[in-house]
N, CA, C and O of each residue as an XYZ file, in Angstrom:
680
protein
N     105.898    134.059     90.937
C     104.889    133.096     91.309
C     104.275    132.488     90.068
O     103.630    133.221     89.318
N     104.417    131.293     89.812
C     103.662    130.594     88.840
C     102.889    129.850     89.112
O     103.277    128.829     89.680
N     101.431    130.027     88.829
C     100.360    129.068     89.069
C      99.577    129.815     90.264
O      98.914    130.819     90.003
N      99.653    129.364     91.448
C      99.847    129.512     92.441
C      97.882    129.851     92.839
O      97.256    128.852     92.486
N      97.140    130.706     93.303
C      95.911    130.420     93.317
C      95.276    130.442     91.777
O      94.342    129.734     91.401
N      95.915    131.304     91.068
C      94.757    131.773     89.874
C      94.433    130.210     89.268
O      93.312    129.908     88.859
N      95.534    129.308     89.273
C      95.272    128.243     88.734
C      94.311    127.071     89.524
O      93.659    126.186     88.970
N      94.376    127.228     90.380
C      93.136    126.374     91.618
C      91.698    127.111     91.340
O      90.912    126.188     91.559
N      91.069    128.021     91.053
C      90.185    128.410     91.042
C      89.419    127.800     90.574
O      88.441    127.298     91.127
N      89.910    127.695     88.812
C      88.692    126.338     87.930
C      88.597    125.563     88.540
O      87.381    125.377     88.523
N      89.132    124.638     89.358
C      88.831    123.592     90.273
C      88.326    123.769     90.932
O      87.723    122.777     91.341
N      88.106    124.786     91.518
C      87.355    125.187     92.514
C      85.798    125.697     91.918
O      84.855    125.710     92.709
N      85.635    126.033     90.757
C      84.008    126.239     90.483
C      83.635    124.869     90.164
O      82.634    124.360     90.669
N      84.349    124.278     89.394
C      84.095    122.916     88.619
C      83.710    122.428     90.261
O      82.604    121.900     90.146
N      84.054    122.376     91.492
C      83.269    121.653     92.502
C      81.909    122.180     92.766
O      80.812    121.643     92.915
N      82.338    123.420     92.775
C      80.814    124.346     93.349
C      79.615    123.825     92.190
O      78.525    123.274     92.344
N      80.251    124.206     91.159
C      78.983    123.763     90.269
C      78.414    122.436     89.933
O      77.440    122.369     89.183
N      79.031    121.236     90.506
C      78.759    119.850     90.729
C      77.800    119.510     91.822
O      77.146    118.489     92.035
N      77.895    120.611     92.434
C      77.285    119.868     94.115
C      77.738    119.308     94.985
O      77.196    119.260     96.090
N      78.889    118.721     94.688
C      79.721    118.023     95.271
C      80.407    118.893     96.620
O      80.815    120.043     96.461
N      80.478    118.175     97.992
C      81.759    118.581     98.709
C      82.560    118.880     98.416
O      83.106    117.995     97.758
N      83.422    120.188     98.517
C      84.899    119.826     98.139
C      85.637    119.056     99.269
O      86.685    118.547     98.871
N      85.414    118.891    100.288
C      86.010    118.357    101.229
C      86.029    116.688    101.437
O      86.916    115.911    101.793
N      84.671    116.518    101.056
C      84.386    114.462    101.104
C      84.097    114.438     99.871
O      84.321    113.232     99.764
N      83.723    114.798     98.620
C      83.456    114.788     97.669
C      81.587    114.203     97.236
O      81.104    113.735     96.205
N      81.060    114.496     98.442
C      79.712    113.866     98.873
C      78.834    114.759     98.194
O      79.159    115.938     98.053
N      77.123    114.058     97.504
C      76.578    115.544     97.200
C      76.004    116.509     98.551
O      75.677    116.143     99.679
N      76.024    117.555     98.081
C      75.805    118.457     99.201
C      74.480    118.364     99.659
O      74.419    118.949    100.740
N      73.303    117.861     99.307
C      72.341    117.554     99.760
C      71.544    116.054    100.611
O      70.494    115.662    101.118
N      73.139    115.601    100.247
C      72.754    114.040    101.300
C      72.170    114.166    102.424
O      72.260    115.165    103.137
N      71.448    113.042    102.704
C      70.669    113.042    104.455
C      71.038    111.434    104.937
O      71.432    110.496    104.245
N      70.795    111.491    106.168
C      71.318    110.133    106.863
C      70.088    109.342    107.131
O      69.027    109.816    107.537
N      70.352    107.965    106.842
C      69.172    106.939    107.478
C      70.070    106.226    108.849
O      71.264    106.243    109.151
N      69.046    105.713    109.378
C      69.446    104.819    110.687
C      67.733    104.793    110.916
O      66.736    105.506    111.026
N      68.457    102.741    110.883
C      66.787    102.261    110.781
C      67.234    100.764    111.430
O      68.156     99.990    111.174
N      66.030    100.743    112.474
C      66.802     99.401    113.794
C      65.621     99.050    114.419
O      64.859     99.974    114.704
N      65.355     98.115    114.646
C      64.881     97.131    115.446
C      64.990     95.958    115.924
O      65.846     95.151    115.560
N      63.815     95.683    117.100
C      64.532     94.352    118.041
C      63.102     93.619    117.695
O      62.044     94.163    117.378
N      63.441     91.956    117.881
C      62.273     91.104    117.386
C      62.608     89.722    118.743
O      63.720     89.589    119.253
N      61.851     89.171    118.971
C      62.359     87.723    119.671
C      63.010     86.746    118.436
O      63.057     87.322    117.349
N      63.378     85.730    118.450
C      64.059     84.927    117.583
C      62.896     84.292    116.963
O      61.953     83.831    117.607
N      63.018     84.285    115.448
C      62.238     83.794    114.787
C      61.940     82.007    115.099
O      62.860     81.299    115.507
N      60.604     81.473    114.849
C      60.964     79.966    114.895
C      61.693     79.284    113.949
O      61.862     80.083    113.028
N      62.335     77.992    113.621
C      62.947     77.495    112.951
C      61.826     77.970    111.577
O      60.677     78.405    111.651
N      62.690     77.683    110.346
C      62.001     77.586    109.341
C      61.369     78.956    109.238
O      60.674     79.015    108.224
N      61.368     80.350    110.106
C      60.919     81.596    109.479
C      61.881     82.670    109.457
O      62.949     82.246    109.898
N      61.921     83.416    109.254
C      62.822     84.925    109.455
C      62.128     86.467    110.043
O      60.972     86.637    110.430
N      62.796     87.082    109.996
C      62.316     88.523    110.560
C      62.995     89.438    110.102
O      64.208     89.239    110.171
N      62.506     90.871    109.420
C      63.721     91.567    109.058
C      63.597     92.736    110.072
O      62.549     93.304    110.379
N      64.839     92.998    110.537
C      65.348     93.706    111.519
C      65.242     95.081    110.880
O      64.321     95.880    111.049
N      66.202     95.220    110.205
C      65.685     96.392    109.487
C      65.612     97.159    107.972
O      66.392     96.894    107.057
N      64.668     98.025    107.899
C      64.700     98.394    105.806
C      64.508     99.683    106.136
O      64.087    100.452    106.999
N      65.126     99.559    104.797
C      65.481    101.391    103.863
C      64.834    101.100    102.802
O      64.645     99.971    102.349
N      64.404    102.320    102.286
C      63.781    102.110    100.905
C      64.254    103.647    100.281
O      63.669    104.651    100.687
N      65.241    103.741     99.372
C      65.181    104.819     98.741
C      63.946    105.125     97.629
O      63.360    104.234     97.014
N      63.735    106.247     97.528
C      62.610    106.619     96.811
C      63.379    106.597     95.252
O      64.553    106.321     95.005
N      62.322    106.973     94.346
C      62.347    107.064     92.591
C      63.807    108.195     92.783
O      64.098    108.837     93.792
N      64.371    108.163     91.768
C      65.396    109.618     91.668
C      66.594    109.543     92.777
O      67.634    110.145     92.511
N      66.480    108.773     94.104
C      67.821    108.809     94.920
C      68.536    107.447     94.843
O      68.229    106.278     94.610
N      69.640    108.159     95.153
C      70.907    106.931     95.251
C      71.112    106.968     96.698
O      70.619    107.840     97.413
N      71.830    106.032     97.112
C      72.536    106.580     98.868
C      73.859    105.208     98.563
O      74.384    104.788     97.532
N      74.011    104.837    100.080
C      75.289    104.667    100.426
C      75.157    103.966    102.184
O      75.016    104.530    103.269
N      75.313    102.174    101.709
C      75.398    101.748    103.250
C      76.916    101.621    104.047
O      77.864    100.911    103.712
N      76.846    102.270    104.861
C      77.658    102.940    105.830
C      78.266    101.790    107.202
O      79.409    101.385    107.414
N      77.113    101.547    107.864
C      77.436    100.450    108.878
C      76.036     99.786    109.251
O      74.954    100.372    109.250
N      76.222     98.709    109.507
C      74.936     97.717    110.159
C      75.646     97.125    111.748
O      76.806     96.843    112.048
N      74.493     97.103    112.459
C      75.366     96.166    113.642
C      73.685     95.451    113.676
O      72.566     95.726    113.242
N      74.565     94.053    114.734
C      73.844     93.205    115.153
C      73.381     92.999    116.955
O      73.941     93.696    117.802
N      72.722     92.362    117.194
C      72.499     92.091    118.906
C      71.752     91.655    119.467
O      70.564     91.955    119.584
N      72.495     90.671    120.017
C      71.053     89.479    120.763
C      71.117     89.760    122.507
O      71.832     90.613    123.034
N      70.354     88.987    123.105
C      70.135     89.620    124.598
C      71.537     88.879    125.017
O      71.988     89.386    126.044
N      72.310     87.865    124.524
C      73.644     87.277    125.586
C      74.575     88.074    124.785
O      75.713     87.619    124.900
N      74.514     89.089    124.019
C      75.918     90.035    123.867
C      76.636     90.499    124.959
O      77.856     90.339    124.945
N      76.118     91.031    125.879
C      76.751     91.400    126.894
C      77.776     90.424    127.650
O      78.587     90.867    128.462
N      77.701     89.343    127.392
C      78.691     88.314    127.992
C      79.846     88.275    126.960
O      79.699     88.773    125.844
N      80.935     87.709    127.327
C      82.008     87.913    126.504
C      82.023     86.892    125.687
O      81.414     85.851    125.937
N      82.644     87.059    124.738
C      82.514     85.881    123.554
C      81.401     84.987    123.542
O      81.604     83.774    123.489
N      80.075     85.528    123.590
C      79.021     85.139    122.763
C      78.187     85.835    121.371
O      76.995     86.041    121.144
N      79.652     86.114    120.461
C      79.002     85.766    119.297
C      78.375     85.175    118.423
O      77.547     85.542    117.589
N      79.078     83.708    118.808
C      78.583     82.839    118.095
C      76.763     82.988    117.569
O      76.299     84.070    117.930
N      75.801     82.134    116.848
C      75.026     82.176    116.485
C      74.089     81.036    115.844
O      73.187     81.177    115.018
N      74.521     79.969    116.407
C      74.277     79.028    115.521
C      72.951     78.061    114.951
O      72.396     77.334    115.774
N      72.556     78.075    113.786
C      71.613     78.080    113.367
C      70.841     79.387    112.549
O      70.150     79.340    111.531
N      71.191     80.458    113.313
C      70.716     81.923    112.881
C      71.057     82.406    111.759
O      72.165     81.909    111.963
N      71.169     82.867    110.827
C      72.007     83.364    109.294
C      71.479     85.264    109.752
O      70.425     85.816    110.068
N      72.310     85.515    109.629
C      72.365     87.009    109.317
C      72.491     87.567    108.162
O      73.664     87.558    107.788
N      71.730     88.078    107.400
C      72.043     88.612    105.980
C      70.966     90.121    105.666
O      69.841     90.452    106.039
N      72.029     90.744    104.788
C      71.846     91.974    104.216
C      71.288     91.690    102.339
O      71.908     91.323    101.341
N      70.044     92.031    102.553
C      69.483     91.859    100.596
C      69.743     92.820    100.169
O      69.569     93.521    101.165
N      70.108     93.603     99.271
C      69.896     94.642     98.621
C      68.592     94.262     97.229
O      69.000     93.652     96.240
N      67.305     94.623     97.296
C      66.169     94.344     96.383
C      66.170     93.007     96.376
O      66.200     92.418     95.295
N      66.143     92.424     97.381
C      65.710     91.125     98.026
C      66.530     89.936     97.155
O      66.062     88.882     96.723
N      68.238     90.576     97.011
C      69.114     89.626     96.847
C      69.934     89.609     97.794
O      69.958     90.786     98.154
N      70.989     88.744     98.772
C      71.693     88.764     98.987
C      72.876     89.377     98.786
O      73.555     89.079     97.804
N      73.303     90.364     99.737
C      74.561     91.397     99.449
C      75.903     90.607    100.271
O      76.240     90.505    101.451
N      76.551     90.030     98.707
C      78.230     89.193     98.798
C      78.957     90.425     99.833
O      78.528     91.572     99.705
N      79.742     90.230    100.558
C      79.535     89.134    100.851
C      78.792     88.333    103.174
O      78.995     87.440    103.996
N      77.926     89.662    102.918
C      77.060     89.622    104.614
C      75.707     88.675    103.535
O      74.803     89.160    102.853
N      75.981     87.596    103.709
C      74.810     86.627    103.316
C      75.479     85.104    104.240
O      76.600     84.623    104.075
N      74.483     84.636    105.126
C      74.468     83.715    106.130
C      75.561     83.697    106.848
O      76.246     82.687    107.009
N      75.766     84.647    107.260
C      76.663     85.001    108.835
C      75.876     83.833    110.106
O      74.851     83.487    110.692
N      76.967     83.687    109.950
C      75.968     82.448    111.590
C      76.861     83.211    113.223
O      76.979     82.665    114.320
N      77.234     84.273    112.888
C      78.117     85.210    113.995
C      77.732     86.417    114.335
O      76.764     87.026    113.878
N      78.385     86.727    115.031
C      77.906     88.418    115.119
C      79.661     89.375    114.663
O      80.739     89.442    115.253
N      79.178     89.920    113.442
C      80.458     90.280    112.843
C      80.509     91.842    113.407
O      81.637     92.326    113.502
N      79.251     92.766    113.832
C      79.604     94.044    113.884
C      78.137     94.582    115.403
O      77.034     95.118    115.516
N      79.235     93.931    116.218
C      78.005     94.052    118.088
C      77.833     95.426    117.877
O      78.592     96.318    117.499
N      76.642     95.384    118.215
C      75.963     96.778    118.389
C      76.260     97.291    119.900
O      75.953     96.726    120.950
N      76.983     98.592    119.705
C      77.285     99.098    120.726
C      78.867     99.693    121.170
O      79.288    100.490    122.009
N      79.559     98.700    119.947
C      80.913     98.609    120.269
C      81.710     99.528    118.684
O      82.912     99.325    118.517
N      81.231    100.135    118.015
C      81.615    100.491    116.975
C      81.473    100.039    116.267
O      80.569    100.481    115.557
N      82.205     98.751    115.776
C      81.971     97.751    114.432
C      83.468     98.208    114.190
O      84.389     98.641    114.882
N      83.089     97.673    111.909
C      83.297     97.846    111.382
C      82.785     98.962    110.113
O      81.859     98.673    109.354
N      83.378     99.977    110.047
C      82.015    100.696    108.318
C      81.806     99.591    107.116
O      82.143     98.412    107.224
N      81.331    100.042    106.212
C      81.076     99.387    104.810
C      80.879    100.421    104.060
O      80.298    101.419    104.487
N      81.289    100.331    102.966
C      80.709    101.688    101.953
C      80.058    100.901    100.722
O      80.594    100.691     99.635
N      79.204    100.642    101.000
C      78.473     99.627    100.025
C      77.487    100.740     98.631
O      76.349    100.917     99.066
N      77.596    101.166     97.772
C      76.967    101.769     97.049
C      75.097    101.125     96.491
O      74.896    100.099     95.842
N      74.150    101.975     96.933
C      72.670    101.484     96.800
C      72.351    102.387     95.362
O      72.536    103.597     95.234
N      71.818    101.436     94.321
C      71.527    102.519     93.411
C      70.065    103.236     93.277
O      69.377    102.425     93.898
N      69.218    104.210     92.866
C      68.015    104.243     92.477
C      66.900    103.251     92.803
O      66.698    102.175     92.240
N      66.121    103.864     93.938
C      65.309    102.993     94.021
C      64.993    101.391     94.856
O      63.976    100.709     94.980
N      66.565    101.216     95.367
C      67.106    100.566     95.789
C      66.625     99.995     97.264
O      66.813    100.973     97.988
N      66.035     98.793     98.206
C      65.816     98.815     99.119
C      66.488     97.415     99.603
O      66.451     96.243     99.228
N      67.159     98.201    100.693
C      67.965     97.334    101.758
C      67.459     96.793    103.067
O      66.857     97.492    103.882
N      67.725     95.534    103.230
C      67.413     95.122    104.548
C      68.033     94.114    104.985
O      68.429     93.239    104.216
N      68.251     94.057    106.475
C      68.731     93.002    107.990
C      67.908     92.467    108.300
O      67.094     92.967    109.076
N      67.766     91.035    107.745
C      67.145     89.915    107.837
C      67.769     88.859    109.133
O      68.994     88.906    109.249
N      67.269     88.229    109.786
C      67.864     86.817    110.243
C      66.880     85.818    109.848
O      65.677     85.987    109.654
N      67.446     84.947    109.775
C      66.661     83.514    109.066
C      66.814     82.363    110.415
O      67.873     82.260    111.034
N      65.666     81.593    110.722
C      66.346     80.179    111.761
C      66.565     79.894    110.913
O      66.178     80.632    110.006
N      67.207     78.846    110.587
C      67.754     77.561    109.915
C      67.099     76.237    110.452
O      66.294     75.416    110.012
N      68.050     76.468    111.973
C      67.777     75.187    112.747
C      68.113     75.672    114.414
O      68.443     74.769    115.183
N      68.049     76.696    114.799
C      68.450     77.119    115.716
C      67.694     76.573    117.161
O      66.472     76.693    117.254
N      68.407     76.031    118.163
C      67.827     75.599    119.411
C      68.629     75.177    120.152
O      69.592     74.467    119.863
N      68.214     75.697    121.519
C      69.762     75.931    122.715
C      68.732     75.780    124.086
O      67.548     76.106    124.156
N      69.461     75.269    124.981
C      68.855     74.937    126.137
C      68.107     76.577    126.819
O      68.447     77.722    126.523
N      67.228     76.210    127.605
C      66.610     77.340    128.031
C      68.299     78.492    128.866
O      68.530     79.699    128.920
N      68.629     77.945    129.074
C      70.084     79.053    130.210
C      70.243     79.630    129.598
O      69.990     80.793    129.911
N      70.663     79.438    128.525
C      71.880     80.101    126.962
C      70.705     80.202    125.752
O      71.163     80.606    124.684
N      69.490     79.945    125.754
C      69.127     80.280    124.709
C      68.436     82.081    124.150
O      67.472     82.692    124.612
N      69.366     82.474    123.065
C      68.884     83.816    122.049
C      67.384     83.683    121.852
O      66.741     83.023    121.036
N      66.887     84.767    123.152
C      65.583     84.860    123.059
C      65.622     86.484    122.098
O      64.710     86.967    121.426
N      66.583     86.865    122.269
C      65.792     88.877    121.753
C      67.005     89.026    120.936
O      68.079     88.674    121.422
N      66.940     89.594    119.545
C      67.883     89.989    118.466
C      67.546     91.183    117.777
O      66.477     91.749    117.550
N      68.625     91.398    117.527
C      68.115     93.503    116.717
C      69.295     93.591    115.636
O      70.415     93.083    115.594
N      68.606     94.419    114.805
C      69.712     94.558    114.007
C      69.361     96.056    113.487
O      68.273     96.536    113.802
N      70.473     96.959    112.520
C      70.611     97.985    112.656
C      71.336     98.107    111.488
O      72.359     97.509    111.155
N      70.514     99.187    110.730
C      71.363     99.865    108.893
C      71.670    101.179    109.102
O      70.794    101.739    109.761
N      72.776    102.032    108.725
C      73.202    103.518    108.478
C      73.800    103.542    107.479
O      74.533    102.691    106.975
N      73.443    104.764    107.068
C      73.796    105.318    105.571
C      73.289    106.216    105.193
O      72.425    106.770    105.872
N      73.644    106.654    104.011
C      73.225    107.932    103.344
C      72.085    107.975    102.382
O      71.454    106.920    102.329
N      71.702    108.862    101.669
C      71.299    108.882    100.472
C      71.316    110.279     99.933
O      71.762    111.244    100.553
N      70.711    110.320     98.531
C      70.631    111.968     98.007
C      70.048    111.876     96.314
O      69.767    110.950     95.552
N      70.049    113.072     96.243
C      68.689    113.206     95.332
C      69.858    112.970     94.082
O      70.957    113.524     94.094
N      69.397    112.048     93.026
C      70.722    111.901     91.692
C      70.104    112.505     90.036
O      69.621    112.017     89.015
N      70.311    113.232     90.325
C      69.941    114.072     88.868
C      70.294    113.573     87.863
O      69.650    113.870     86.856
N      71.149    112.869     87.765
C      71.013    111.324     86.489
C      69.820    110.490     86.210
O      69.512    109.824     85.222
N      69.290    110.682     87.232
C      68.003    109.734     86.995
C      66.272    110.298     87.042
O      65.272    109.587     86.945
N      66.347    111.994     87.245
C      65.430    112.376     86.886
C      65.416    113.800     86.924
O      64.662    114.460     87.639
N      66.563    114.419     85.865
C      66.657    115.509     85.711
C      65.988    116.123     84.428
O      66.275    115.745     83.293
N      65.052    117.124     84.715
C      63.917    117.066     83.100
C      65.300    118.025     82.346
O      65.564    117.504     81.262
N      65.918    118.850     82.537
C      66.796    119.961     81.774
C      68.449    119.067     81.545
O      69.083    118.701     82.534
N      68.921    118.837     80.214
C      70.039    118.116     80.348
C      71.154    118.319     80.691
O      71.587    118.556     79.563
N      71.925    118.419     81.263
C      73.075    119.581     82.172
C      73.973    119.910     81.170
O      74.929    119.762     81.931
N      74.555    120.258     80.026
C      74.798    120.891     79.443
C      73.546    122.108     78.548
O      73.873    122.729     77.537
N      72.755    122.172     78.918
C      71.179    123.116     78.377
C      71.739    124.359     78.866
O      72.439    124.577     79.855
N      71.345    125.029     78.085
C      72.046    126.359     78.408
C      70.630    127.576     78.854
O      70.829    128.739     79.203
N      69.426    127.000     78.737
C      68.668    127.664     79.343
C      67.755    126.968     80.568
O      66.545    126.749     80.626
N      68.952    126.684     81.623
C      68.117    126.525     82.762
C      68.164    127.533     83.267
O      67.535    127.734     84.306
């Protein structure tokens, strides 16, 4: 037998002592956000943000999935949106490339799509809609819209660890 466990082992502390999963490679102390709300449609010319995260001093996280949803989702092919912009800021910039979606790219309810969008330190995200110019006869008109952020975060010892990780007296 050559190799065979004795040689997996270092790999195997080198995880333990990272923090890291060995399995997702995630830190082991991550926690989940999910942060959602519903608003009526803003008037032309204002916005509303659906929903925010705010990581604190010292954490990083990780956006995962957002969905969207107005009260005519339930009908079939009414995604459309028009006039409405859907957008994701990360620290109140626009995140390339969910900035003025005039659609509904990820219906709430139906799974979606994920995203693995990386948030750094400090970092705060939010689901905005903007009118533009939005206005539709009373039958068909988007009176109620929601939108919805998931993801991670976790504490990053890069950014406020007092002992330097090679210190040999922690």
């Amino acid at each position: 037998m050559k190799g065979g466990v004795v040689s997996a082992m270092p790999q195997l502390d080198l995880t333990r002592a990272s923090d890291l999963c060995p399995n997702c490679g995630m830190p082991r102390d991550y926690e989940h956000f999910d942060e959602s709300c519903f608003a009526d449609t803003p008037t032309p010319g204002r916005e509303v943000v659906l929903a925010r995260f705010e990581l604190q001093p010292q954490y990083c996280g990780l956006l995962e999935n957002f969905s969207q949803f107005t009260n005519h989702l339930g009908h079939l092919g009414q995604v459309e949106t028009p006039g409405l912009q859907w957008i994701i800021t990360v620290n109140n910039r626009p995140l390339y490339p969910y900035i003025k979606l005039d659609h509904i790219v990820n219906p709430w309810g139906f799974g979606g799509f994920g995203v693995s969008i990386r948030l750094d330190e400090n970092t705060t995200v939010e689901f905005v809609v903007r009118n533009i110019d939005y206005s539709a006869p009373a039958a068909t008109e988007i009176k109620r819209i929601g939108g919805r952020i998931v993801g991670r975060f976790w504490y990053n010892s890069a950014y406020g660890d007092a002992t330097p990780r090679d210190c040999r007296f922690k």
